[in-house]
ZAKOL-944793 format. One record per residue (C-alpha): residue number from 1; y, x, z. Coordinates in Angstrom, 2 decimals, decimal comma, always signed. Each point is the difference from the previous one (the first is absolute). Layout:
NUM;Y;X;Z
...
END
This chain:
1;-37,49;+17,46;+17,32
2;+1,90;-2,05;+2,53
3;+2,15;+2,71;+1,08
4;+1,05;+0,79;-3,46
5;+1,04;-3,87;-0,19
6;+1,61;-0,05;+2,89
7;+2,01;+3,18;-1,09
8;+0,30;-1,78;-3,44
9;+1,57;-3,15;+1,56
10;+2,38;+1,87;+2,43
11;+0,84;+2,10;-2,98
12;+1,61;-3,18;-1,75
13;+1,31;-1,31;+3,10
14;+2,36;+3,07;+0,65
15;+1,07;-0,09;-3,61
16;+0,62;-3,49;-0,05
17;+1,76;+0,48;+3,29
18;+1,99;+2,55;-1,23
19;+1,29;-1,92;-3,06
20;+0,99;-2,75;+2,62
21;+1,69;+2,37;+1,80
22;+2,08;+1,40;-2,72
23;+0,86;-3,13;-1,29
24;+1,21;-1,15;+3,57
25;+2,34;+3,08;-0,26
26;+1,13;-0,43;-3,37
27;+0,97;-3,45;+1,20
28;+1,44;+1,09;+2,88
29;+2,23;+2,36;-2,01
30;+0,69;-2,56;-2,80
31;+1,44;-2,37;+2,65
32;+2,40;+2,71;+1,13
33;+1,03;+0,93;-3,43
34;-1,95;+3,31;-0,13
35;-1,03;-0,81;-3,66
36;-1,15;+4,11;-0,40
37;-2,34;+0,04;+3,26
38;-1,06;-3,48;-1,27
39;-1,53;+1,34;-3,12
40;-1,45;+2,87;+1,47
41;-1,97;-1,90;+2,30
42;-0,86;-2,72;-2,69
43;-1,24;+2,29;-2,37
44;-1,92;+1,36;+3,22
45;-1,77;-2,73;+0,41
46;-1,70;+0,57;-3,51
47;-1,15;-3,13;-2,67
48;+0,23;-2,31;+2,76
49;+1,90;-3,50;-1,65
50;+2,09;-0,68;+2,45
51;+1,42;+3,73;+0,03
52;-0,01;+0,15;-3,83
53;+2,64;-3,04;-0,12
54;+1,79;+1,66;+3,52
55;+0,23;+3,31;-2,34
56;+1,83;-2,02;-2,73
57;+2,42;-1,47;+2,06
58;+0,72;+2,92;+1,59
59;+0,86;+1,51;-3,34
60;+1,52;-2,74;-0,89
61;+2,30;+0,19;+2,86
62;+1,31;+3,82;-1,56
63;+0,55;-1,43;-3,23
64;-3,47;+1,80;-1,39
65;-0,76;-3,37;-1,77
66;-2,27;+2,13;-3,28
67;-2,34;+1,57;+3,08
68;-0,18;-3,44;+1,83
69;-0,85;-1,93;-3,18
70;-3,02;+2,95;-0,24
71;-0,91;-1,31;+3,32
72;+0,23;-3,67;-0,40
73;-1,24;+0,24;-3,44
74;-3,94;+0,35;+1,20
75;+0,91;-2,66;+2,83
76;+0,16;-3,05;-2,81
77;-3,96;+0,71;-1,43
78;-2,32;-3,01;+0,15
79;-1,61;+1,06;+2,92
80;+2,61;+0,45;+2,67
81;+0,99;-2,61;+2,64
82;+1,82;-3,11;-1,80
83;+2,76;+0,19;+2,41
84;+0,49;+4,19;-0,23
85;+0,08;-0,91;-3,80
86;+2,85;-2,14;+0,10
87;+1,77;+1,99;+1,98
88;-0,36;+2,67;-2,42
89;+0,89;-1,68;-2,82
90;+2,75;-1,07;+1,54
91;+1,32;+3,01;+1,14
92;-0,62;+1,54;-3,40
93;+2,36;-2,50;-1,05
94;+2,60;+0,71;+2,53
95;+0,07;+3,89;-1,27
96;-0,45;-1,05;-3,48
97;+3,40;-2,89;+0,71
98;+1,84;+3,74;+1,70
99;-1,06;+2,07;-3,06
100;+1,42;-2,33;-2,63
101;-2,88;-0,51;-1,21
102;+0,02;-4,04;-0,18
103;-2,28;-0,93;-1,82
104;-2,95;+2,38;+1,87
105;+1,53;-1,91;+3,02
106;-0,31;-3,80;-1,49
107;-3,89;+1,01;-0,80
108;-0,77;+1,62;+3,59
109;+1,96;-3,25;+1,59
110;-2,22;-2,56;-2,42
111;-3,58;+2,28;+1,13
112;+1,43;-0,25;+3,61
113;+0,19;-3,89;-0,38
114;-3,34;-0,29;-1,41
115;-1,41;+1,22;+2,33
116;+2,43;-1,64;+2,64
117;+1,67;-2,95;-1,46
118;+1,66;-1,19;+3,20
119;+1,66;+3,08;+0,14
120;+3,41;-0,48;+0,35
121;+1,66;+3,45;-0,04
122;-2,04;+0,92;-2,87
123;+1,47;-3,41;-1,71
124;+3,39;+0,70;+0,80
125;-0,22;+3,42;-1,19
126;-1,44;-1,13;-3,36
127;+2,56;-2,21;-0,69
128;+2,95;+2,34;+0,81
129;-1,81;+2,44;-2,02
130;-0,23;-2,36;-2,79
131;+3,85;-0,99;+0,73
132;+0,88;+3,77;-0,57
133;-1,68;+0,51;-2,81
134;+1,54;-3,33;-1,70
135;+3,36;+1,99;+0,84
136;-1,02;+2,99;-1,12
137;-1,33;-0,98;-3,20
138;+3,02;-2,55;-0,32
139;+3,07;+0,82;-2,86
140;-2,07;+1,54;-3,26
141;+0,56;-2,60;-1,65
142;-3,38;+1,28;-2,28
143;-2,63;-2,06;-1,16
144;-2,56;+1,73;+2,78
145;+2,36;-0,34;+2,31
146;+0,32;-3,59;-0,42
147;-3,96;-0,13;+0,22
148;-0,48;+1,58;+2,94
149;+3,02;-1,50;+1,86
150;-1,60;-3,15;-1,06
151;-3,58;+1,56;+1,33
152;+1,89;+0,62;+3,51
153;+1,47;-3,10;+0,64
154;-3,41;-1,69;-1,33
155;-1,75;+1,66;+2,93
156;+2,55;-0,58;+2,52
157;+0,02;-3,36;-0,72
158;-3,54;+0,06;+0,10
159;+0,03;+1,58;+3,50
160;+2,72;-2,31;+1,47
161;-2,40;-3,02;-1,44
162;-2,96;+1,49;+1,86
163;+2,13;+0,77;+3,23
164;+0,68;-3,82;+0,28
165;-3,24;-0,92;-0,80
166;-1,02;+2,30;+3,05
167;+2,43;-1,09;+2,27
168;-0,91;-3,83;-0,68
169;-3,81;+0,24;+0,05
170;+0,88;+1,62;+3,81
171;+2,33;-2,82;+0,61
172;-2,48;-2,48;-1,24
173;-2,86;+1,75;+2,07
174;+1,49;-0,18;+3,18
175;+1,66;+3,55;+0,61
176;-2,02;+2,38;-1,81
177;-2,87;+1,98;+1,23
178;-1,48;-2,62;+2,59
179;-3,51;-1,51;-1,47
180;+0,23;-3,85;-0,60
181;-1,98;-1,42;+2,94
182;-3,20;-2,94;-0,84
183;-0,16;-1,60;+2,73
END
């Protein structure tokens, strides 16, 4: 019984090690631009998270943004790391933002900030995506244009609001992150 645990437990060691290893190669290869051998060794390395996300920017990277949204997609459930989520979301919302598709974008950048709201790429990216769409959508002239022009700059002036608000309750904290000391 031992020996089958032992065998059990070195089992799962050599595939964890395994996924490691492929994932230190598919960085590797991602730093030198090798976005192909990047993905191969990603999706190598199997469900793991961290290689799921890897595989997305990889594809990303040649412009395969419907695949890497399959990938991220499953990467922004409940039950995943906060942190991987947000980084999901947002880079849903940065192939959403390169596909046009602006107002997918504005709701992957508002998920990304709920989950970080001191996000600041993913706030910058939300309001330039909300910027584009104002001047897209601008020159109809039509009633429902009118409404949601009026919708856009409504939430971008919401946003800006909550930006300051941000930025002051940091400035009035002390710098930010740092917890306020009771002694």
């Amino acid at each position: 019984m031992k020996a089958l645990l032992l065998l059990l437990a070195l089992a799962v060691g050599a595939v964890a090690n395994g996924q490691q290893e492929a994932i230190r190669a598919g960085n590797e290869a991602y730093r030198n631009a090798d976005w192909t051998f990047a993905e191969n060794q990603y999706r190598q390395a199997g469900n793991h998270p961290v290689a799921q996300y890897n595989l997305a920017n990889a594809l990303i990277r040649q412009n395969r943004y419907d695949e890497a949204l399959a990938v991220l997609s499953p990467l922004t459930a409940p039950g995943n790391n906060a942190s991987l989520r947000s980084k999901a979301w947002y880079n849903m919302g940065v192939v959403y933002t390169r596909q046009k598709a602006l107002e997918q974008s504005i709701e992957a950048y508002k998920s990304a900030l709920r989950i970080a709201p001191y996000d600041k790429e993913a706030r910058e990216n939300l309001q330039k995506a909300l910027l584009e769409l104002k001047q897209n959508s601008g020159g109809g002239g039509a009633s429902n244009d009118k409404n949601k022009n009026n919708d856009v700059d409504r939430k971008l002036k919401e946003l800006q609001d909550k930006e300051r608000k941000l930025q002051q309750s940091k400035k009035d904290k002390g710098g930010g992150n740092q917890p306020n000391k009771d002694w």
